[in-house]
C-alpha positions as CSV (number, residue, x, y, z in Angstrom):
1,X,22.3,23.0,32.0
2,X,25.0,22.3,29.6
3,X,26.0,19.9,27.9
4,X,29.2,17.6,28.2
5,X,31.3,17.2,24.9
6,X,32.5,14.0,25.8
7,X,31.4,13.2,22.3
8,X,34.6,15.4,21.5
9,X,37.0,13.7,23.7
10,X,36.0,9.9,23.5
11,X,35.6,8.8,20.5
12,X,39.4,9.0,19.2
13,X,39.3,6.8,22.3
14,X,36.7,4.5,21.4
15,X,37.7,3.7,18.1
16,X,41.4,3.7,18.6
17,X,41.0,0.7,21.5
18,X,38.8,-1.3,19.0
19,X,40.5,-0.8,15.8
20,X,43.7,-1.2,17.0
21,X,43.2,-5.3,17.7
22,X,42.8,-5.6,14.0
23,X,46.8,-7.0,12.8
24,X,48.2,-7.4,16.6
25,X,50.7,-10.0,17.5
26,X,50.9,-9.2,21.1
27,X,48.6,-11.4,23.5
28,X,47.7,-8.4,25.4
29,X,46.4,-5.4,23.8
30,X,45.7,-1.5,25.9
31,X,45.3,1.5,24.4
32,X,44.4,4.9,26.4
33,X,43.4,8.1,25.9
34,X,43.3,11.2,28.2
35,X,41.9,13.8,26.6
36,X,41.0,17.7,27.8
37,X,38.6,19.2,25.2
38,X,37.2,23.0,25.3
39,X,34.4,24.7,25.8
40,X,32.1,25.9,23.1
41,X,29.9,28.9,24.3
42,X,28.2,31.4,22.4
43,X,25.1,32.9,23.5
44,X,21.8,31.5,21.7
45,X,24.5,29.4,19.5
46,X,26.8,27.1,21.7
47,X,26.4,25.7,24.8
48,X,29.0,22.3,25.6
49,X,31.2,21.9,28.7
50,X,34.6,21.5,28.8
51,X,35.5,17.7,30.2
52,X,38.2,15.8,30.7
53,X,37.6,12.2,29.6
54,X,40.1,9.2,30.0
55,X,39.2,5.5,28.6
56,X,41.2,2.7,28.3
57,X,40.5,-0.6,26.0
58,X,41.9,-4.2,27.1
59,X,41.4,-7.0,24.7
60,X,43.4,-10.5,25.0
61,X,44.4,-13.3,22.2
62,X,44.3,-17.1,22.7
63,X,48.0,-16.9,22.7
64,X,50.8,-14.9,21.6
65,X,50.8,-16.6,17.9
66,X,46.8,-16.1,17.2
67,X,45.8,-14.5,14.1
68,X,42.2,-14.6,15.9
69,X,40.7,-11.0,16.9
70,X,41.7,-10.7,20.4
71,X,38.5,-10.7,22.9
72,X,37.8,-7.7,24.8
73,X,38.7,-8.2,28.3
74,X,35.4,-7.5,30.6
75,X,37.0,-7.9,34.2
76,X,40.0,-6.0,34.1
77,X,41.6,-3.7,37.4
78,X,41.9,-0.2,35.3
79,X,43.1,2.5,37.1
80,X,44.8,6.1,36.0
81,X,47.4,7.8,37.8
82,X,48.4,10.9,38.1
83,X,50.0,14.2,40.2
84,X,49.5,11.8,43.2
85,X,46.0,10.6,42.3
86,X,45.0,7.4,41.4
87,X,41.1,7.4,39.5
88,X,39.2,3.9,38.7
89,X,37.9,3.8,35.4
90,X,34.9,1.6,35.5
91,X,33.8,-0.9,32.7
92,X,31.8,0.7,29.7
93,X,31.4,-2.7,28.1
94,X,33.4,-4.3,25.2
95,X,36.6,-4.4,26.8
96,X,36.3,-0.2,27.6
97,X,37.3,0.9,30.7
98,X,36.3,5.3,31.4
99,X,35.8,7.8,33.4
100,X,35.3,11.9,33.3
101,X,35.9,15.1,35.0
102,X,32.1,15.2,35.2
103,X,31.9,12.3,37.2
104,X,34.8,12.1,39.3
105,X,38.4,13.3,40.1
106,X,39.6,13.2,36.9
107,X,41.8,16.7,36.3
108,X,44.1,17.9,33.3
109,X,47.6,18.5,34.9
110,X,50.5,19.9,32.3
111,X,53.6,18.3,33.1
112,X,52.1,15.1,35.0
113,X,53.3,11.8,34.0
114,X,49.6,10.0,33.3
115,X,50.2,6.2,34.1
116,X,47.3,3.8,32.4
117,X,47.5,1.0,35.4
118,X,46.0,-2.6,34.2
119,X,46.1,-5.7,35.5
120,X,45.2,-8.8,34.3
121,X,44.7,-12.2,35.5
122,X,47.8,-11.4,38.2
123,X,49.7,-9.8,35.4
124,X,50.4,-5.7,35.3
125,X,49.9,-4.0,32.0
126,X,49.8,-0.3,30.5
127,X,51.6,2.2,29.8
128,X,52.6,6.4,30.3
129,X,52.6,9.3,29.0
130,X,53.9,12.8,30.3
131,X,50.9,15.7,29.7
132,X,52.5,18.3,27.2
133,X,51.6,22.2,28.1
134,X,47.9,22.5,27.5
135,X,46.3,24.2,24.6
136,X,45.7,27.7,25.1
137,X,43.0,30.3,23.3
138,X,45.4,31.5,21.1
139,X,46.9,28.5,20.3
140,X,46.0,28.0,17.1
141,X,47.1,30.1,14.3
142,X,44.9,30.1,10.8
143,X,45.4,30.6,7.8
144,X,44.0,32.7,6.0
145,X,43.5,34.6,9.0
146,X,40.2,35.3,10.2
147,X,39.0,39.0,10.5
148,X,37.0,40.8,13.1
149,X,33.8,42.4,12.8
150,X,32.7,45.7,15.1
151,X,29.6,43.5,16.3
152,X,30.9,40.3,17.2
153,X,31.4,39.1,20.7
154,X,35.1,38.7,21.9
155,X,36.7,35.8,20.3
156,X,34.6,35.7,18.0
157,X,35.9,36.0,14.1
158,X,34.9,36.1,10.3
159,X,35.8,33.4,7.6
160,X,35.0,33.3,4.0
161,X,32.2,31.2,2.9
162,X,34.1,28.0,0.5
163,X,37.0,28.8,1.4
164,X,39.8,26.0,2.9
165,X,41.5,26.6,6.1
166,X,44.7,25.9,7.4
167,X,45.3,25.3,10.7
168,X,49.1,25.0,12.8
169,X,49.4,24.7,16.4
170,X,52.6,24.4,19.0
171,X,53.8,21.2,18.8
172,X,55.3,21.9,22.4
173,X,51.2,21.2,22.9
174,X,51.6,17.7,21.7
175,X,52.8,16.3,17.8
176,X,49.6,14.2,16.9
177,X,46.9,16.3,16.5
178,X,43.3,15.6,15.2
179,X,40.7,18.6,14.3
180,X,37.1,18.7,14.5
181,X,34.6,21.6,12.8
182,X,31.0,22.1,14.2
183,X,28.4,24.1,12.9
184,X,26.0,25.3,15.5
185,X,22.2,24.8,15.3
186,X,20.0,27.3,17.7
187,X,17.7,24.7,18.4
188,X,19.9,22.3,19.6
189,X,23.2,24.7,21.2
190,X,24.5,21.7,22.9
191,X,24.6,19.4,20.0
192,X,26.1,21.1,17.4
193,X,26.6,19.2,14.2
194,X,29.1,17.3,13.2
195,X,30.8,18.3,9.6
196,X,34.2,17.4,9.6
197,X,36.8,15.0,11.3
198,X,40.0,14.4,10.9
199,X,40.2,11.7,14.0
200,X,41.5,8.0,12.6
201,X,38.5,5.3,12.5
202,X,40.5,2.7,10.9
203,X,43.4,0.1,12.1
204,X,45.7,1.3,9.7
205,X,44.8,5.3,10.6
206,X,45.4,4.9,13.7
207,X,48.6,2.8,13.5
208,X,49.8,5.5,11.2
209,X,48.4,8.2,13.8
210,X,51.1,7.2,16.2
211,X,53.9,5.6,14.3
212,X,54.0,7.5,11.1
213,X,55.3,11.3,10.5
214,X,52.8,13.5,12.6
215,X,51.8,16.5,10.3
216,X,53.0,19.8,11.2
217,X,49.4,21.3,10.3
218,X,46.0,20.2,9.1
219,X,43.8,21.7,6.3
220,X,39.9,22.3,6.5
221,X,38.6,22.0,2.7
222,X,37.0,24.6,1.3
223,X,33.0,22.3,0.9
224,X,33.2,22.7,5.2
225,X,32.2,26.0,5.4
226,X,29.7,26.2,2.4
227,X,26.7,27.1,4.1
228,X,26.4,30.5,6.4
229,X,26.9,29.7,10.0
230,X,28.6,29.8,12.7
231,X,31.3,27.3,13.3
232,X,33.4,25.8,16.0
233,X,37.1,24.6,14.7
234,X,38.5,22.2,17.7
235,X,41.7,20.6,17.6
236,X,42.7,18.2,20.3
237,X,47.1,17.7,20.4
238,X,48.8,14.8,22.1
239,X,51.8,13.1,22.8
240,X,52.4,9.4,22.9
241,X,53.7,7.7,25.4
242,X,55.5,4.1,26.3
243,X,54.1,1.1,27.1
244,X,54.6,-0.6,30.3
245,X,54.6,-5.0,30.3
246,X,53.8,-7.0,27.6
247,X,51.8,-5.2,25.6
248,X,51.6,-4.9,21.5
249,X,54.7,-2.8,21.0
250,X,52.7,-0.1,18.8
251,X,49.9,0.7,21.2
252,X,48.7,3.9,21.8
253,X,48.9,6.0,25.0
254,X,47.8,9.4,24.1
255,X,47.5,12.2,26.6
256,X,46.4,16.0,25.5
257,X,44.4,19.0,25.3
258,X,42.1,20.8,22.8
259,X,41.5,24.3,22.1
260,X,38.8,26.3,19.9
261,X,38.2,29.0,17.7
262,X,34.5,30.2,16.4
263,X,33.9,31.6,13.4
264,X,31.2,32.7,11.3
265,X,30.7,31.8,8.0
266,X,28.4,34.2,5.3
267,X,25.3,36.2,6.2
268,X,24.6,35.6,10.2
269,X,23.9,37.8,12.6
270,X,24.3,37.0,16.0
């Protein structure tokens, strides 16, 4: 059976909703993600489901002047809406609110206006954010450009061992874009390993995530592909939306999709 990358399409998610109650003014702090990441499938080499995966974090200050860490808020209503849907994201704990394709009605629809629906002791918080044109296959263009090989599956490419990559994608796909690289172990083709990440972890990466100037493309150093391999290079795009009540003016209410290429890397044979 294989395995879900939610570890792909949560964790922008997870750290975004508790990082970003570090500096907040606001009494009431959300932060959403939906996120749509790819599948990565190679036979014998990768083996992780696509998923869509949605999470919201709540937290709450004493009052609207509090220079106290707000508390996360554990009994929030969550819901997401969407195309005429309306999903409950249970509690994960923390103040996290979630839910996945792999566990419920939970689609990626280009074009939908995704509303993050929270309420609050009475009070209705939130925010929205219209789903930009998905991510397709060829969606990403690198640089330099990968070459092909007689004996490699379709889709699959060559890259130069140490060398750096640059990758650019259609910003009609979303303007804030993070990327991901995974190196594939046999044993373990639905855990591939982690070995770079360009996601923000801190309060002040993620404020500048969605507030600063988005970057038009994103570079791969050349140490990332130093060892022979095969590699996965995922980049997930989004747009942010607006918030809805009184909520900390520069919260975060990204909605996107991902794409993937794979590429081998030095002296593998498949």
């Amino acid at each position: 059976m294989k395995s879900s990358n939610r570890h792909l399409g949560l964790a922008l998610a997870l750290c975004s909703g508790c990082a970003l109650i570090e500096g907040v003014t606001a009494k009431t702090v959300v932060a959403g993600s939906v996120f749509a990441t790819p599948e990565l499938a190679l036979t014998g080499w990768l083996d992780v489901t696509p998923e869509v995966a949605a999470s919201t974090w709540v937290g709450e200050r004493e009052d609207e002047l509090s220079t106290a860490e707000p508390k996360p808020v554990l009994d929030a209503s969550v819901h997401l809406a969407f195309d005429g849907r309306r999903v409950k994201m249970p509690g994960r704990g923390d103040g996290l609110y979630g839910v996945s394709s792999l566990d419920g009605d939970l689609i990626y629809s280009a074009g939908a206006t995704y509303e993050f629906e929270v309420g609050v002791g009475g009070e209705s918080y939130g925010g929205r954010t219209v789903a930009p044109a998905p991510l397709g296959p060829t969606g990403l263009v690198l640089a330099p450009a990968p070459t092909s090989r007689a004996d490699l599956p379709p889709g699959v490419l060559l890259h130069p061992k140490s060398t750096a990559l640059t990758v650019t994608w259609p910003l009609e796909s979303g303007r804030y874009a993070y990327l991901t690289v995974f190196r594939a172990d046999q044993a373990t083709p639905d855990r591939p390993e982690l070995v770079f990440d360009t996601r923000p972890k801190t309060a002040k990466e993620i404020l500048d995530f969605v507030t600063g100037n988005p970057p038009t493309q994103l570079e791969i150093p050349a140490g990332t592909f130093s060892a022979d391999g095969v590699y996965a290079v995922v980049l997930v795009a989004a747009n942010n939306g607006e918030k809805v009540g009184d909520v900390f003016g520069v919260s975060a209410f990204l909605v996107g999709s991902g794409t993937a290429q794979i590429l081998v890397v030095g002296d593998v044979t498949l």
